[in-house]
C-alpha positions as CSV (number, residue, x, y, z in Angstrom):
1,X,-48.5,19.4,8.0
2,X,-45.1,20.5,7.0
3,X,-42.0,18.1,8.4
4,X,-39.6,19.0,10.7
5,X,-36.7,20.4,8.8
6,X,-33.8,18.4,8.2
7,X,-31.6,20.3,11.0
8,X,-34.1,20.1,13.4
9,X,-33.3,16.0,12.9
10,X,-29.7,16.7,12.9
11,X,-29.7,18.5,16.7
12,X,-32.0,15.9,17.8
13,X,-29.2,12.8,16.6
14,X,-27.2,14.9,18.1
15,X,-28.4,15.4,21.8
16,X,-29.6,11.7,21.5
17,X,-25.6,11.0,20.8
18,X,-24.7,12.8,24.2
19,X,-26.8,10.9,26.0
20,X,-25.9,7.5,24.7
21,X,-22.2,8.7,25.5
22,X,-22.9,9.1,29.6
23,X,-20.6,11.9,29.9
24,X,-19.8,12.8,33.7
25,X,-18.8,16.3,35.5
26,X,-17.1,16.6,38.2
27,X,-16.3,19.8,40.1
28,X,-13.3,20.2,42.7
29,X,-13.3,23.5,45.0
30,X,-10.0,22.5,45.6
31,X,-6.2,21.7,43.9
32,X,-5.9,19.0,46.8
33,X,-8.6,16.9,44.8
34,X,-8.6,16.5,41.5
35,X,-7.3,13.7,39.5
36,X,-4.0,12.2,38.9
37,X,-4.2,12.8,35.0
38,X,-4.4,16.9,35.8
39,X,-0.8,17.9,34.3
40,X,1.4,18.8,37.3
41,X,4.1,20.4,34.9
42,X,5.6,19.4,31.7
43,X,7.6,17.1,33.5
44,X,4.9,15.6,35.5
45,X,2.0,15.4,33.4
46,X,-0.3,12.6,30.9
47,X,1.6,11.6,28.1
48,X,-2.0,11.6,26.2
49,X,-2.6,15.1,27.9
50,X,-3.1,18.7,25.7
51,X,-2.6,22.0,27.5
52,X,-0.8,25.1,27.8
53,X,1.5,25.9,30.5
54,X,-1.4,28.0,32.0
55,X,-3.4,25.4,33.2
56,X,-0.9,23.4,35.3
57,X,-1.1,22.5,38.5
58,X,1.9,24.6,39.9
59,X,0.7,27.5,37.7
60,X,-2.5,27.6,39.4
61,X,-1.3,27.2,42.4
62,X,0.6,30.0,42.1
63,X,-1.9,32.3,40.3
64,X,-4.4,31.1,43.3
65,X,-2.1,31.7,46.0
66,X,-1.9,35.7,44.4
67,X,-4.8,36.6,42.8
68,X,-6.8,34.2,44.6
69,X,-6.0,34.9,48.2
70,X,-8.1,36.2,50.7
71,X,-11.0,34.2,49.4
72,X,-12.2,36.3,46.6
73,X,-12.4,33.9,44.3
74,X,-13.8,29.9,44.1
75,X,-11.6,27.7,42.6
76,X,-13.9,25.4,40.0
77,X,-11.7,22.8,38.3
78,X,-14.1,20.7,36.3
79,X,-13.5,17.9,35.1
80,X,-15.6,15.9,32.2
81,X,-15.2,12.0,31.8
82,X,-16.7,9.2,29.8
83,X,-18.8,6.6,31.0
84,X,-15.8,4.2,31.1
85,X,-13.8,7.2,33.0
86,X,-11.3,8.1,30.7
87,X,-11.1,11.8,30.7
88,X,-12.2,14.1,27.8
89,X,-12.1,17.6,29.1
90,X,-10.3,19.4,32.4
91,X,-11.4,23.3,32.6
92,X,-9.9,25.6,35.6
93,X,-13.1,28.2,35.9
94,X,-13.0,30.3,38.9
95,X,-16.0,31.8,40.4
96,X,-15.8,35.3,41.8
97,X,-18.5,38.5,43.3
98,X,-18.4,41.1,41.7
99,X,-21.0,43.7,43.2
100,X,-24.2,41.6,43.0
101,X,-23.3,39.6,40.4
102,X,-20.9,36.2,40.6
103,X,-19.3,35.8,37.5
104,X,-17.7,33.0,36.0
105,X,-14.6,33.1,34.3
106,X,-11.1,31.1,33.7
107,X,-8.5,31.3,36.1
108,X,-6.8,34.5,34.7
109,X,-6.8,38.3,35.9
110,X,-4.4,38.8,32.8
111,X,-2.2,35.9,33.9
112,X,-2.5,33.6,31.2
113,X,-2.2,34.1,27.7
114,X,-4.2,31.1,26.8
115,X,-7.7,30.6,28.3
116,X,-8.3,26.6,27.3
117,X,-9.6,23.3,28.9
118,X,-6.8,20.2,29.0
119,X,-8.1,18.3,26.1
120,X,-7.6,14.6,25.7
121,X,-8.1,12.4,22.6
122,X,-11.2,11.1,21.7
123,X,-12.7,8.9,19.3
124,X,-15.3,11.0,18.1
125,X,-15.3,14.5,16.0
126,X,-16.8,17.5,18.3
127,X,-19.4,19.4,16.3
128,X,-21.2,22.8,17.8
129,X,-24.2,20.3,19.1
130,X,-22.1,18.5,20.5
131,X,-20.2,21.1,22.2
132,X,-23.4,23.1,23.0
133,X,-25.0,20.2,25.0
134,X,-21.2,19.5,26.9
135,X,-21.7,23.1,27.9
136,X,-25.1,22.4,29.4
137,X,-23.8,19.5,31.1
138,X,-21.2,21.5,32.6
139,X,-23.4,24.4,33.7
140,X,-25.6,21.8,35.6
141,X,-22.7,20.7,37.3
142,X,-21.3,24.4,38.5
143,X,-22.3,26.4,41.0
144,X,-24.7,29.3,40.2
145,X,-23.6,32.1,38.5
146,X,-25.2,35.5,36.8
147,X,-22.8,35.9,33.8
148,X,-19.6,33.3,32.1
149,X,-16.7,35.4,30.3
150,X,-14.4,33.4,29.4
151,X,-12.2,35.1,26.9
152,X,-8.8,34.3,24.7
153,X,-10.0,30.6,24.2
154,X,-7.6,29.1,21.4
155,X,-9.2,26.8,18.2
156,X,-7.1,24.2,18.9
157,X,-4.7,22.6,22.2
158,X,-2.1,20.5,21.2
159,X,-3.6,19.7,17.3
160,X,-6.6,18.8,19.3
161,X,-9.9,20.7,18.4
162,X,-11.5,22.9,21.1
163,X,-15.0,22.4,21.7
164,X,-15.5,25.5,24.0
165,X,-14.2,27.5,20.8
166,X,-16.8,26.3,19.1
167,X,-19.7,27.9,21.1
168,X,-17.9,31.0,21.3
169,X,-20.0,34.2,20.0
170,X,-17.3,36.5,19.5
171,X,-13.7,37.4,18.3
172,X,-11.7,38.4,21.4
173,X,-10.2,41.4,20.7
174,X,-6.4,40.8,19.9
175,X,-4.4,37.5,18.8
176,X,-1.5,35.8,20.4
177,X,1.6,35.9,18.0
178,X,5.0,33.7,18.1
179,X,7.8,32.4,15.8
180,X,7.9,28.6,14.6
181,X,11.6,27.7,15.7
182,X,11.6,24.6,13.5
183,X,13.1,26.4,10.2
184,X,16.9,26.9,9.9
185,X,18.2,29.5,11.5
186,X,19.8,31.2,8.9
187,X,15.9,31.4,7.8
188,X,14.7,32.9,11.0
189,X,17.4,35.1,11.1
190,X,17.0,36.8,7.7
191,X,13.1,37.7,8.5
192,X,14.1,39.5,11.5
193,X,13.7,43.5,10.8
194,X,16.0,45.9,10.7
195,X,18.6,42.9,11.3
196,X,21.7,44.7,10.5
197,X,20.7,48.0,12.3
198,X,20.3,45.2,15.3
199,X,23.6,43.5,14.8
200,X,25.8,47.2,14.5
201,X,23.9,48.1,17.7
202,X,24.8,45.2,19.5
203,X,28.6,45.7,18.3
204,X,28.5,49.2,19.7
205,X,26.7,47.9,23.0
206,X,29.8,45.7,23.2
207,X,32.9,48.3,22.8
208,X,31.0,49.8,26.0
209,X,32.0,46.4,27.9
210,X,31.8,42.8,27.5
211,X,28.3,41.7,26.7
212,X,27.4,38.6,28.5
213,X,23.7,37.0,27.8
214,X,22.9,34.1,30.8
215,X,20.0,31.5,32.1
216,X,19.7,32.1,35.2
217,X,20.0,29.1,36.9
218,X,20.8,30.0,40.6
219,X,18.0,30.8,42.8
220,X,19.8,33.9,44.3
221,X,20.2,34.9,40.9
222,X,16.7,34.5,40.0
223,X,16.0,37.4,42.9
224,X,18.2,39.3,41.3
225,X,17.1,39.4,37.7
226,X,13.7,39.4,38.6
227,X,14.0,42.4,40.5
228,X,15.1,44.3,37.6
229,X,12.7,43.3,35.0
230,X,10.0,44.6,37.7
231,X,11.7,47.3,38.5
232,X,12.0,48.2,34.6
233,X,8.6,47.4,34.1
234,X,7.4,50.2,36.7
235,X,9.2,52.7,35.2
236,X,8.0,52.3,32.1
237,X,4.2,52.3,33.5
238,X,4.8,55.3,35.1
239,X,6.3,57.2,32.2
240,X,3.6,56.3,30.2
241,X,1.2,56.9,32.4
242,X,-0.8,54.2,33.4
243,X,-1.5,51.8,36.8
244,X,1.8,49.6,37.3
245,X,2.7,47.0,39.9
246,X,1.8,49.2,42.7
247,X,-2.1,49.0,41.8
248,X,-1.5,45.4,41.1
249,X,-0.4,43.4,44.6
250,X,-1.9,40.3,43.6
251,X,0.4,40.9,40.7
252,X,3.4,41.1,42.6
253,X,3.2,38.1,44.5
254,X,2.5,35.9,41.8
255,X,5.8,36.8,40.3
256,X,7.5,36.5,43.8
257,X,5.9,33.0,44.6
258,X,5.8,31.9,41.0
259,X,9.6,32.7,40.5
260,X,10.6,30.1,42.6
261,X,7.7,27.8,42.6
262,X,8.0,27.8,38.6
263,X,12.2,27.1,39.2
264,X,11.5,24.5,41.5
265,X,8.9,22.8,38.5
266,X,11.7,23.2,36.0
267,X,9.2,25.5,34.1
268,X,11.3,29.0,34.3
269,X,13.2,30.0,31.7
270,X,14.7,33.3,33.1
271,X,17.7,35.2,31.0
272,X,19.5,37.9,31.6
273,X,21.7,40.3,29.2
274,X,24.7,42.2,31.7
275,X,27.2,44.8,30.1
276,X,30.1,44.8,31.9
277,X,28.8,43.6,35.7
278,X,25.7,45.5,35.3
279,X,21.9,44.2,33.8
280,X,20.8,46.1,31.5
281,X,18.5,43.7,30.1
282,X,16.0,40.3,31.3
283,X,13.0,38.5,29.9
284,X,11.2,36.1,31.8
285,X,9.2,33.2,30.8
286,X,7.7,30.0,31.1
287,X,8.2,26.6,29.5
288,X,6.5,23.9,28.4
289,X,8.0,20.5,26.5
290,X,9.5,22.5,23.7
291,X,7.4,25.5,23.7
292,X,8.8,28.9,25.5
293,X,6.3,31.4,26.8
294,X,7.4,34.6,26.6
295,X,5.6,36.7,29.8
296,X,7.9,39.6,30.7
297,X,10.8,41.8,29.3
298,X,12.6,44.3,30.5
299,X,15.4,46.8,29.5
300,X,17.1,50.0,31.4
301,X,16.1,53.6,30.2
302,X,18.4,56.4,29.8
303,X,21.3,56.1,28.0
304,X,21.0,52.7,27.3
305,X,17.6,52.9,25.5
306,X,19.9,53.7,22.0
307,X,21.3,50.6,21.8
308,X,17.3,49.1,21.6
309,X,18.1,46.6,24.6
310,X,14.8,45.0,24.7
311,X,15.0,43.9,21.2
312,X,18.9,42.2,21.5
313,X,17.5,40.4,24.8
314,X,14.6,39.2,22.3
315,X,17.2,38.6,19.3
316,X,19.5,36.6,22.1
317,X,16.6,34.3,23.6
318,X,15.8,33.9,20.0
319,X,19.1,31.7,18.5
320,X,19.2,30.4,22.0
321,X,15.7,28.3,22.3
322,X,16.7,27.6,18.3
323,X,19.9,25.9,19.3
324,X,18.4,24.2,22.4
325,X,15.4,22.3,20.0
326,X,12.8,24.3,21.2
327,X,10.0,24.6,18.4
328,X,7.9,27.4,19.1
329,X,8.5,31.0,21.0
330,X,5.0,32.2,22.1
331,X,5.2,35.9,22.7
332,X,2.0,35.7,24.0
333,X,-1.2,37.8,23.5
334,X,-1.5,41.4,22.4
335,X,-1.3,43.2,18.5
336,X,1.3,45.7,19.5
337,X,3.1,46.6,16.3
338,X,6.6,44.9,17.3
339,X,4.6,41.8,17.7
340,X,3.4,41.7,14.4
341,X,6.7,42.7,12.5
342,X,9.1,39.8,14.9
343,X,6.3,36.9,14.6
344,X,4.9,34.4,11.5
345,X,3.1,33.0,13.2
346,X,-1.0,34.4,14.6
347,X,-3.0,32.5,16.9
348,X,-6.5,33.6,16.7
349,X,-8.8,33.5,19.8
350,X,-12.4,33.2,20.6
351,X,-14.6,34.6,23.3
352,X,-17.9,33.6,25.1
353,X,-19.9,36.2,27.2
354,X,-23.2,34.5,28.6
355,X,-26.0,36.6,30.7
356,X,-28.3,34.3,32.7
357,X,-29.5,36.2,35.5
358,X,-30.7,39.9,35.6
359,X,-27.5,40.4,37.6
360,X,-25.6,39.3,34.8
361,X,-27.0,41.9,33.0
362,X,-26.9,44.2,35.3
363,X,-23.2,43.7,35.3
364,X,-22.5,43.8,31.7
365,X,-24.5,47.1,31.3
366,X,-22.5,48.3,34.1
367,X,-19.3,47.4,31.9
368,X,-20.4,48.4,28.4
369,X,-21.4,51.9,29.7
370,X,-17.7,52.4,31.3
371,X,-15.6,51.2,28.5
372,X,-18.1,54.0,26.0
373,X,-16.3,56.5,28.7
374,X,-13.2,55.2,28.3
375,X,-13.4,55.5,25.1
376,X,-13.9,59.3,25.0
377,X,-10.9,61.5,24.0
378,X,-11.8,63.7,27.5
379,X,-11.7,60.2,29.4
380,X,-8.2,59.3,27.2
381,X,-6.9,63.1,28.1
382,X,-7.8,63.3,31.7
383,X,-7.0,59.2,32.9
384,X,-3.2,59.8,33.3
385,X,-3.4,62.2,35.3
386,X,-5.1,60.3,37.8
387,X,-1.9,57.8,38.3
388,X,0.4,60.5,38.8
389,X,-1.7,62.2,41.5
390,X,-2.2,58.7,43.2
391,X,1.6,57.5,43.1
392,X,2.5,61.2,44.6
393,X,-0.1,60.5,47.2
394,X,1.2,57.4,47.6
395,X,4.9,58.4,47.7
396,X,7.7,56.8,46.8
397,X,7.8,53.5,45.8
398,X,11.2,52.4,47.1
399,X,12.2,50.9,43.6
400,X,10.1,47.9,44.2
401,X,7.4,46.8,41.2
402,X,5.0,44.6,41.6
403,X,3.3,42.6,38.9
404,X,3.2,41.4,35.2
405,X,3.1,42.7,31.8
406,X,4.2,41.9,28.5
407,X,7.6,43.6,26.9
């Protein structure tokens, strides 16, 4: 009789390891009720505590006050303890229908950049068992569900290994990128293409009038600003061609509530760049500690689009964190070629797609089979057109945009 082979006896340790440790899962259909050590903010959060800015109480408050109104979509903010209760592990899931099949996923609809639990320090190392059986734990804990796709999941949170990246079974399908703001300037500088092409723009920008680049740091203002990046944003959908902010209207109010909900939390970092008295220019984005998330930019067209506007705001917001001690810009997820060419640093992310049910399968079928027509060169020929006749259907939009996207 042969023996059992030597990782059989490793899994076993393993799952016998979990259950000595008592871990405990709690699930809260509600902000109102979870724990104290859930990070409000970055000024009101667990010294001890690992997250991205997407995870946050007042972020998800937001996020569930937009894209989770009308009652779509169950909040599930988990929460995974040790036997003593010191907290390991916070995760916000969400729980929606889609068709016949409920689907579990992060708390995202292209919202966050970073899809990852609040990790806390332990004194162990997690292994795949280990995460593999936490998993279980955690799906005993949830409500039903056909199908989990949680996607963009990071290796690491604050230094602190990621067990859910560890059970992942694929790549997701682009990186986040960013710049490490802890090198000298002069450094940074230098590596920034096309530098002096950059600079003699900006000269020329300023015989046109006085350039003035401002933080916004007067609510009124904040309307004002924010306006124009949507509104820029908009355009720029509809010249290329694809669904903008008037598909979106969850999009749209998270940016309206979140603008001042965000300012209020001291977590908004909006900037504008004004020629003369008009804005020509704006990026808005989130903060966290000494990390900046970039979320939106936005730049007039026209004449102005010589003078590469986009990129000075990006340039500007740039020396500025650099001279306010911030250490990291996160331009957030996405491999578009600007991306690559501004950043140093790449954040790779992981993705887990479970089927449980026949639902589940149901639904990813469902999905597979569109994104092989999408990927058609008919499908790529014929899909703009269908924006244009919808927004002419829909009329005019009255210059106000409604949503999010990257710059």
């Amino acid at each position: 009789m042969k023996s059992p082979p030597r990782r059989a006896y490793a899994q076993l340790g393993e799952v016998f390891w979990f259950m000595m440790m008592k871990l405990s899962v709690q699930v809260h259909n509600s902000l109102e009720t979870v724990s104290k050590e859930w990070p409000v903010s970055s000024a009101d959060a667990p010294a001890n505590a690992r997250y991205h800015v997407f995870q946050t109480l007042t972020f998800l408050r937001v996020w569930w006050n937009s894209f989770g109104r009308g009652g779509a979509v169950t909040p599930c903010l988990m929460e995974v303890r040790e036997a003593e209760g010191r907290p390991v592990l916070f995760a916000p899931f969400a729980l929606s229908k889609r068709g016949l099949a409920r689907i579990l996923t992060f708390a995202d609809a292209d919202a966050a950049d970073y899809n990852a639990p609040i990790l806390f320090p332990v004194d162990y190392v997690w292994t795949r068992e280990r995460a593999a059986e936490l998993w279980r734990l955690i799906v005993e804990a949830l409500p039903d569900f056909d199908l989990v796709i949680a996607s963009k999941m990071p290796e690491r949170v604050g230094g602190l290994l990621n067990p859910l990246f560890l059970i992942a079974n694929a790549p997701n399908d682009v990186a986040c990128h960013g710049n490490d703001l802890r090198r000298p300037w002069d450094e940074i500088e230098r590596a920034i293409p096309f530098r002096k092409t950059l600079l003699k723009r900006m000269r020329a920008l300023g015989r046109v009038g006085a350039l003035d680049y401002f933080v916004v740091a007067d609510e009124q203002d904040n309307d004002e600003v924010l306006a124009f990046v949507l509104r820029q944003k908009q355009r720029r959908f509809e010249e290329t061609k694809v669904p903008g902010f008037d598909v979106d209207r969850e999009k749209y109010a998270f940016f309206q509530e979140g603008t001042h909900s965000f300012a209020r939390a001291r977590m908004l970092h909006l900037v504008g760049l004004k020629v003369g008295n008009e804005i020509v220019g704006a990026m808005w984005g989130l903060v966290q500690d000494k990390v900046y998330y970039a979320i939106l930019i936005g730049s007039e067209g026209s004449d102005w689009a010589k003078y590469s506007i986009g990129r000075i705001v990006y340039y500007k917001t740039l020396e500025w964190l650099h001279a306010a001690g911030f250490e990291y810009m996160d331009l957030g997820i996405g491999d578009e070629p600007w991306k690559l060419d501004h950043c140093d640093t790449t954040v790779p992310l992981a993705q887990m797609t479970v089927i449980r049910t026949w639902r589940g399968r149901w639904y990813m079928r469902r999905m597979r089979a569109l994104e092989s027509l999408r990927g058609t060169v008919l499908w790529r020929k014929i899909r703009p057109f269908k924006w244009v006749v919808l927004r002419r259907l829909g009329g005019a939009f009255a210059g106000h945009t409604q949503g999010r996207c990257r710059g």
